[in-house]
N, C-alpha and C positions, 0 to 999 in steps of 0.2 A: 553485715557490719553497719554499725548505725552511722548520718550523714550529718551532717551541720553545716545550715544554710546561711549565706551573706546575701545581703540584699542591700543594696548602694542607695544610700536617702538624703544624699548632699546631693552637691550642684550636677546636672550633666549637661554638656555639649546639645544644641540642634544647628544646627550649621544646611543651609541650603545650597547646594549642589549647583553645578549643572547640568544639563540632564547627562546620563552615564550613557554608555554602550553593551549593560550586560542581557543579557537574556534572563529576564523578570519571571519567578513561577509566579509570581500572586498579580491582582489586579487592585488590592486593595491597599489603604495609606492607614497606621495608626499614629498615637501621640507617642512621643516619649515619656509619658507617665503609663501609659498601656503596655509600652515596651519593658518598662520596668516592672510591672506587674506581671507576664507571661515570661522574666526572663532570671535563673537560677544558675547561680555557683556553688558547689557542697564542696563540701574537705571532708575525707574520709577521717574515720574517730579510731584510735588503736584501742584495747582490750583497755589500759590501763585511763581511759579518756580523755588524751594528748588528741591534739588535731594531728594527721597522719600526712603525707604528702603526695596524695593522689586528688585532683583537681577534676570532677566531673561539672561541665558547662550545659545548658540548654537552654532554650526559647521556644516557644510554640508560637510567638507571633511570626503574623505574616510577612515573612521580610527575608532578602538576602543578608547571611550574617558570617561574620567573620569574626575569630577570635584572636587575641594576640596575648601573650602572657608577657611582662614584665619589661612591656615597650617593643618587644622583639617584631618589627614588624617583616620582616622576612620570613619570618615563620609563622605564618597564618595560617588558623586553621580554618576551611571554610566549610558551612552549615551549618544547621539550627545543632547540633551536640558538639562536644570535642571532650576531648579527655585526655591528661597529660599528668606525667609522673612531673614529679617537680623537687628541688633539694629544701632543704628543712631550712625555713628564714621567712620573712614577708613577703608576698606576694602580691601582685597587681594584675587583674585578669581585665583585660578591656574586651568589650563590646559595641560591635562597629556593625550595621543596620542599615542598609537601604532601602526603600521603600519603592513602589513601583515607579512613582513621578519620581523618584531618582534623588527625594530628601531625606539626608545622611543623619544620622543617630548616631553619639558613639555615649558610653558610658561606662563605670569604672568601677571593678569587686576587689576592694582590696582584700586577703584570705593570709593567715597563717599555717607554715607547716611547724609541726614542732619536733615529732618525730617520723622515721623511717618506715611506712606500713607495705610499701613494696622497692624492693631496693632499686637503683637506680642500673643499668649494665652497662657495663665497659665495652669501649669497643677499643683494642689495642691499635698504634698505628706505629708507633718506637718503643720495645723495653729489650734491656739488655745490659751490656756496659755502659756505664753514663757517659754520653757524649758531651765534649766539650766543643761550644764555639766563643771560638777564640776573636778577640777584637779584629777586626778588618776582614776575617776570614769570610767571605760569601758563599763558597761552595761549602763550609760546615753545615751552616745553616738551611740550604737549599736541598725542598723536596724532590730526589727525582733521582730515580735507580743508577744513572750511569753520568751525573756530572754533579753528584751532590760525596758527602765523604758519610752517611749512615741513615739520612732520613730517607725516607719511600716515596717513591711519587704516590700522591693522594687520587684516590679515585673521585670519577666522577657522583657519585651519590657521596664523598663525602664533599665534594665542589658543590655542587648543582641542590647537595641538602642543606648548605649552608650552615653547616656545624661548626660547633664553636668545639677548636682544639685549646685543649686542658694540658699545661706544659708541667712536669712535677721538675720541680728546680732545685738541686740541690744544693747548687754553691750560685751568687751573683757576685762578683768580686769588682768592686769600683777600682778606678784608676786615678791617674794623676796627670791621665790629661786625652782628646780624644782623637780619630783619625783626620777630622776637620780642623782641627785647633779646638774642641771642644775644651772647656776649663776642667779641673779634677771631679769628682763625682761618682752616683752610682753609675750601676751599670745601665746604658742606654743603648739601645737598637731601633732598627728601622723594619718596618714590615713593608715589602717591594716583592718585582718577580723576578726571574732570575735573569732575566734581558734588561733588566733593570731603565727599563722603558716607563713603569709607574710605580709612585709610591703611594704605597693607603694608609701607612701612620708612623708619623717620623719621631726623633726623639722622645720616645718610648720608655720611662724609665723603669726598672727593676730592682727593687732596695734588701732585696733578700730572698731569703730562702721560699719555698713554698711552691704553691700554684698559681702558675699567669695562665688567663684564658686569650683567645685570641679568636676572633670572630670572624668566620666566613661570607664574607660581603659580595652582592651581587657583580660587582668592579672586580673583585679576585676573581671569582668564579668564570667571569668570560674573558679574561686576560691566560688563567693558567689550567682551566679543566681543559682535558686533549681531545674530547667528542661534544657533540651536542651545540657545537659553535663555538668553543671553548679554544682559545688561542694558545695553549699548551705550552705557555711560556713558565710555569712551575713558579708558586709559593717560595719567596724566600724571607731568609731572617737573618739580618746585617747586623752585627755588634758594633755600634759606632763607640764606646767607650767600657773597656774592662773586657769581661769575659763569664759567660755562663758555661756551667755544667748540669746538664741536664741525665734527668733518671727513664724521664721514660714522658711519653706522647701521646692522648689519645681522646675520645667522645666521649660522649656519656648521654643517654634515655631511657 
């Protein structure tokens, strides 16, 4: 399958460090203009010659390298290659470079996908009858087999991989007023745990039908994954005003 190259020729980042703590394979230092010359993003091409949405990365310079797609920096990937399915829309592949004396590179491949050349896979985590959480209800919305009313408790590889869950929403129903004294509006929720000890993102709002994504933050991850250091306090999702119904819950790579 044939590949087509981006190569970033505007501005890029050099930013001087201080020295780091990693264990350095090289002994050598390049420029950011060297880095950019040893360092390639492709997008694969489908049959009909659409950019396709598979993301091959590499570098042969000397350097520790990290990739992150689309800001995501919780998902890095580390080494000179990475390769990543990716959903059809613009893209921004960053490349992030340290050198042995510990000065940081970063630089930026922005890439188009257009069409579908490997599909993306579901990984289920809710489908069935559409669950409704209802305004105020906590335990609707809360992951965890035996104090939740249909969501699962989330494994730790889905905690600890920092997955972004893909909510398919079928109904968001605003109200006319909310469980704080909120004024009338759409539908608005709180992402908390269910000891409701922290919140990670508060009036939240929902204006319809569709797909909400909801990202697995390093802060969830060690308040509610139950191994690994993980405080087993359980992912929840608070309806401060209106009421959702939901179809179904899950990943996607």
């Amino acid at each position: 399958m044939k590949k087509i190259f981006f190569f970033l020729l505007t501005a890029c980042a050099l930013v001087a460090c201080d020295p780091v703590h990693e264990d350095f394979s090289n002994d050598g230092n390049i420029t950011i203009e060297e880095l950019i010359e040893k360092s390639t993003v492709t997008v694969d091409v489908a049959e009909n010659g659409k950019f396709g949405n598979v993301i091959t990365c590499s570098t042969s310079a000397a350097v520790n390298a990290k990739w992150f797609f689309d800001g995501d920096t919780l998902k890095a990937t580390f080494g000179n290659y990475a390769w990543k399915k990716m959903k059809v829309g613009e893209h921004v592949v960053t490349l992030t470079a340290i050198c042995a004396d510990g000065t940081m590179y970063t630089t930026d491949f922005p890439v188009k996908c257009e069409v579908i050349t490997q599909e993306l896979k579901k990984y289920p985590i809710y489908q069935g009858e559409p669950l409704v959480l209802a305004q105020g209800d906590a335990a609707a919305g809360r992951f965890s087999d035996n104090e939740g009313k249909g969501l699962p408790y989330l494994s730790d590889d889905v905690y600890w991989g920092f997955k972004t869950l893909i909510f398919d929403v079928e109904e968001a129903n605003p109200s006319d007023g909310g469980i704080w004294g909120e004024p009338a509006g759409p539908t608005m929720v709180r992402i908390m745990n269910g000891w409701w000890s922290n919140v990670y993102q508060d009036e939240v709002i929902i204006d319809g039908p569709g797909l909400w994504e909801v990202l697995i933050t390093e802060d969830i991850a060690k308040d509610c994954a139950r191994g690994n250091g993980g405080g087993g306090k359980d992912l929840d999702i608070l309806v401060r005003r209106g009421s959702l119904k939901i179809r179904s819950v899950y990943y996607e790579e």
